[in-house]
NUKE-69786 format. One record per residue: residue number from 1; residue in three letters; x, y, z of N, C-alpha, C, O in turn. Coordinates in pm, 1 decimal. Layout:
<sites>
n  res  neast  nnorth  nup  caeast  canorth  caup  ceast  cnorth  cup  oeast  onorth  oup
NUM  ALA  X  Y  Z  X  Y  Z  X  Y  Z  X  Y  Z
...
</sites>
This chain:
<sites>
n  res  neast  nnorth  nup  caeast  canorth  caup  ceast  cnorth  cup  oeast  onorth  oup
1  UNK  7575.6  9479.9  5873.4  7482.9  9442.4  5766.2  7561.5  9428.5  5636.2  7652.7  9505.5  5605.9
2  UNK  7530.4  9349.2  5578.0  7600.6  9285.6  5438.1  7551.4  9374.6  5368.4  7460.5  9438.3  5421.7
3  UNK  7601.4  9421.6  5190.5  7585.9  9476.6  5139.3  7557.6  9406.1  5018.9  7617.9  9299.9  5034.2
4  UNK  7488.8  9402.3  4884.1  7510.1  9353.7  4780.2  7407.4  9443.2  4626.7  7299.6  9500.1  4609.6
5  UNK  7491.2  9416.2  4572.6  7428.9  9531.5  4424.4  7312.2  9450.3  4342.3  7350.0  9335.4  4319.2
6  UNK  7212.2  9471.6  4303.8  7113.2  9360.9  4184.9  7189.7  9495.6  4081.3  7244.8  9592.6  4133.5
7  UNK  7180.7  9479.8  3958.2  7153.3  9501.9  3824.4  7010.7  9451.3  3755.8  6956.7  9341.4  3768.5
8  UNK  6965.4  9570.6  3676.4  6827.6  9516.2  3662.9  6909.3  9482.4  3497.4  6817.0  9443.4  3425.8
9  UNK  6975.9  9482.6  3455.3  7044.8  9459.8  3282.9  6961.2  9525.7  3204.1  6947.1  9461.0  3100.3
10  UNK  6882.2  9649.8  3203.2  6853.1  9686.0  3088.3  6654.2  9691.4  3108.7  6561.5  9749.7  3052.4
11  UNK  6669.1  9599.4  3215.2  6542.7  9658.3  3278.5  6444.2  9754.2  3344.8  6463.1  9756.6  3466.5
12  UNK  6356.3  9825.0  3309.0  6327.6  9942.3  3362.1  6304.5  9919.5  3554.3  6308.7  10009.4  3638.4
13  UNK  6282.6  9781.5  3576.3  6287.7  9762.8  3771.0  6192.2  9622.2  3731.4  6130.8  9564.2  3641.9
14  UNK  6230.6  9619.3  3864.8  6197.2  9430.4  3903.9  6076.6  9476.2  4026.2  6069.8  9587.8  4077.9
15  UNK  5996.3  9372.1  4052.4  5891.6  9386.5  4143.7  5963.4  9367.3  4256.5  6080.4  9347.8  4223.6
16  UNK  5952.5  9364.4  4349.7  6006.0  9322.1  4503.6  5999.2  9180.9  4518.5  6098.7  9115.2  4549.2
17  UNK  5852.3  9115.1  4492.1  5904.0  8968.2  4585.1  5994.9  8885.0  4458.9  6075.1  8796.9  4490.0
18  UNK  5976.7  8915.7  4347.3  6107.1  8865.4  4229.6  6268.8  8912.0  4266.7  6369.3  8842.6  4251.2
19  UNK  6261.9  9035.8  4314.3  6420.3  9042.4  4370.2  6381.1  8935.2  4485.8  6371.0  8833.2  4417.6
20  UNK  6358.5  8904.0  4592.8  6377.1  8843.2  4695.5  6415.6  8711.4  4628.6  6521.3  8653.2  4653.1
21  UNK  6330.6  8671.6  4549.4  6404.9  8483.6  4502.7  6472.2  8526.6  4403.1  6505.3  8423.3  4345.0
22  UNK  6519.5  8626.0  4338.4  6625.7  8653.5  4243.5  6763.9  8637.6  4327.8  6860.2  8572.5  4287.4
23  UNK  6758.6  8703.4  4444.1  6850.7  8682.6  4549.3  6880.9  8595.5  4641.7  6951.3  8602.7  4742.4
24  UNK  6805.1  8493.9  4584.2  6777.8  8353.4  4712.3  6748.6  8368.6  4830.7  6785.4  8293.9  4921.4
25  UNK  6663.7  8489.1  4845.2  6642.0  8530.5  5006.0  6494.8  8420.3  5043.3  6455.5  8368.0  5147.5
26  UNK  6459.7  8419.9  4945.6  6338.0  8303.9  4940.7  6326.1  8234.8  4827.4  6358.7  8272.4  4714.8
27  UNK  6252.8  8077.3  4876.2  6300.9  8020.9  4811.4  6170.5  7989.0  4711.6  6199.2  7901.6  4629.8
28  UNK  6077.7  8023.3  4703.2  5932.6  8033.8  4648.8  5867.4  8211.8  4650.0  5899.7  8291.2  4738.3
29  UNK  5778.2  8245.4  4540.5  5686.0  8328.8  4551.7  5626.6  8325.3  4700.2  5668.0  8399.7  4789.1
30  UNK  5509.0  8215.7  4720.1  5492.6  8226.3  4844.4  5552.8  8314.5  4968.7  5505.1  8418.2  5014.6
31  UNK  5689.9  8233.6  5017.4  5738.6  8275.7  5089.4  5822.5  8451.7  5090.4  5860.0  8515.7  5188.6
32  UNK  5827.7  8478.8  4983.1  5852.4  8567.7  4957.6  5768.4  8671.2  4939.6  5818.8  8783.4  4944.4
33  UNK  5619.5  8658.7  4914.3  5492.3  8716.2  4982.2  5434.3  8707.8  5090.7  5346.2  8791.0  5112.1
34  UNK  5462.4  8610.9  5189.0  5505.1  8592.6  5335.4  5607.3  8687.7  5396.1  5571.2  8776.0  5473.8
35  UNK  5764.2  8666.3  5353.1  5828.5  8787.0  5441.2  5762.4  8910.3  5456.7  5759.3  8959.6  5569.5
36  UNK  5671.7  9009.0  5295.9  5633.1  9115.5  5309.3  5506.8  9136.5  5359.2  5476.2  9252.0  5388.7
37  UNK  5424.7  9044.6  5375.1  5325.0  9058.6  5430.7  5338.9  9061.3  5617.9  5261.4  9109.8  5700.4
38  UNK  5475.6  8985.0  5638.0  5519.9  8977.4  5789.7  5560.1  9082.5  5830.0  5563.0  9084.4  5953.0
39  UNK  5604.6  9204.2  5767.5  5677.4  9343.7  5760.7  5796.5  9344.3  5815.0  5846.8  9403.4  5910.5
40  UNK  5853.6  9225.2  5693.5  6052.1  9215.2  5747.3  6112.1  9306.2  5656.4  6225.4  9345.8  5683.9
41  UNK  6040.1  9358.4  5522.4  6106.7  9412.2  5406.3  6094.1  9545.6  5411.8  5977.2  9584.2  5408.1
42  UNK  6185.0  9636.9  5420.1  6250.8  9741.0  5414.8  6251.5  9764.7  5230.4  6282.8  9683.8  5143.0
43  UNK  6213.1  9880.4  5220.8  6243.0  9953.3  5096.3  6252.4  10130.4  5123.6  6160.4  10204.2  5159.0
44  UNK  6390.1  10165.4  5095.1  6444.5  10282.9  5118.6  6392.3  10362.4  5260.5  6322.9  10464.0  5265.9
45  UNK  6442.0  10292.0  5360.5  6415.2  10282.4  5496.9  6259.7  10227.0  5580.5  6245.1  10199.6  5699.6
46  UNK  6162.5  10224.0  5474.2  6007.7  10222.5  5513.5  5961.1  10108.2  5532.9  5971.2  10087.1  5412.1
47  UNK  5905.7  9983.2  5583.3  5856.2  9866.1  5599.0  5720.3  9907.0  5485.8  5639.1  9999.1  5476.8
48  UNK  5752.3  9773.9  5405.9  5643.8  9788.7  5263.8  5568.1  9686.4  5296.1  5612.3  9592.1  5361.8
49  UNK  5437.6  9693.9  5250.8  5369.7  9534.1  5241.7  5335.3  9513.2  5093.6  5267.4  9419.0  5052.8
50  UNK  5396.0  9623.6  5005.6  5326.0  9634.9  4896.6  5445.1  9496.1  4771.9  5553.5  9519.1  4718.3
51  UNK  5371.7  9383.3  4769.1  5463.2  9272.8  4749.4  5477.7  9317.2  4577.7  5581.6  9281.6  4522.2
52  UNK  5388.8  9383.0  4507.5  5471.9  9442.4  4338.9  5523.6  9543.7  4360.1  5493.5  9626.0  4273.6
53  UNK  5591.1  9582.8  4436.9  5621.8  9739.3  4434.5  5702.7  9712.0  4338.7  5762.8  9604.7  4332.9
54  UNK  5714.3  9804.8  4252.5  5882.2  9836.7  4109.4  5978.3  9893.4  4148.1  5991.0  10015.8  4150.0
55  UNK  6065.2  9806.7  4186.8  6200.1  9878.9  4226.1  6308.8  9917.0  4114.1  6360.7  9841.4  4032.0
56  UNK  6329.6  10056.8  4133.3  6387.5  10155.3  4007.2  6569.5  10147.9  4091.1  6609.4  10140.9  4207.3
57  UNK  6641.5  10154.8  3942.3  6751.9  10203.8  4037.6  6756.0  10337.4  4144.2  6687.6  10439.8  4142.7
58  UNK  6867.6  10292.6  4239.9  6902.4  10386.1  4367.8  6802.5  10299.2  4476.4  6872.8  10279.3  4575.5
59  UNK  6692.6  10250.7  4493.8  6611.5  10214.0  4556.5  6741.7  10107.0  4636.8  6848.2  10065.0  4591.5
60  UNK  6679.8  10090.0  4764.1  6737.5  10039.8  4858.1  6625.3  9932.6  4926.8  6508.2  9946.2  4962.3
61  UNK  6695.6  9848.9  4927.4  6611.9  9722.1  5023.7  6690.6  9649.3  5150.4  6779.9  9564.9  5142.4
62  UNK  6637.4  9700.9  5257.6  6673.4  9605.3  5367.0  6578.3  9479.4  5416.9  6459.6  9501.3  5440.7
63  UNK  6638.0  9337.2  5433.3  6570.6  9220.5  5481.4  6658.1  9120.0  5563.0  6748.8  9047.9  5521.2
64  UNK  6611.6  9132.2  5682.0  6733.2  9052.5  5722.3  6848.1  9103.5  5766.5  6841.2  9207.3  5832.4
65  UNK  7011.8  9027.7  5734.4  7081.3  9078.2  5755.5  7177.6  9184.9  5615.7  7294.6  9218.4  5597.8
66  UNK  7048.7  9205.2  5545.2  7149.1  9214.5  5407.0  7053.7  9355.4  5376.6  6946.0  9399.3  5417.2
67  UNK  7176.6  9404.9  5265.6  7092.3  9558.3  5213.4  7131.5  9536.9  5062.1  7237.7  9501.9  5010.6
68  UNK  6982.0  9577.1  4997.4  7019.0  9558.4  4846.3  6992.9  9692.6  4776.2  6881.4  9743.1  4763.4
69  UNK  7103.0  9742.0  4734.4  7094.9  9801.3  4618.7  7060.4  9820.5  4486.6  7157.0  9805.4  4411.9
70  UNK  6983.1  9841.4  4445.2  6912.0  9825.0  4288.4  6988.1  9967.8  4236.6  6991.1  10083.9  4277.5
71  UNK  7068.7  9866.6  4083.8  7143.3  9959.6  4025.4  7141.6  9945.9  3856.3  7140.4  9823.6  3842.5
72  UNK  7141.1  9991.4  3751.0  7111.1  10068.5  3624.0  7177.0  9891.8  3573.3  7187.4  9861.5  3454.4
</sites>
């Protein structure tokens, strides 16, 4: 599994399906409320459907073949 870091720059956390097209994992809202509603998205090991969740640093996201780190 690939690894990769977001930076929120100064942001207190990003919603979930905004990291997903922040990361080009999708390429629309839509679809990116599609993966989580399909229960592909992993957040700190748990399958979420919750498509605003606020991801704070340390939070961990698995989708796919990739794991994202949300960091300060």
């Amino acid at each position: 599994m690939k690894t990769e870091e977001f930076f929120l720059k100064g942001s207190e956390f990003i919603e979930l399906i905004k990291l997903l097209k922040a990361m080009n994992i999708c390429e629309s809202g839509g679809s990116a409320k599609a993966m989580v509603d399909e229960e592909l998205v992993k957040v700190n090991g748990e399958i979420t459907t919750v498509k605003r969740l606020k991801l704070k640093p340390n939070d961990v996201v698995e989708v796919s073949n990739l794991k994202i780190i949300i960091k300060d």
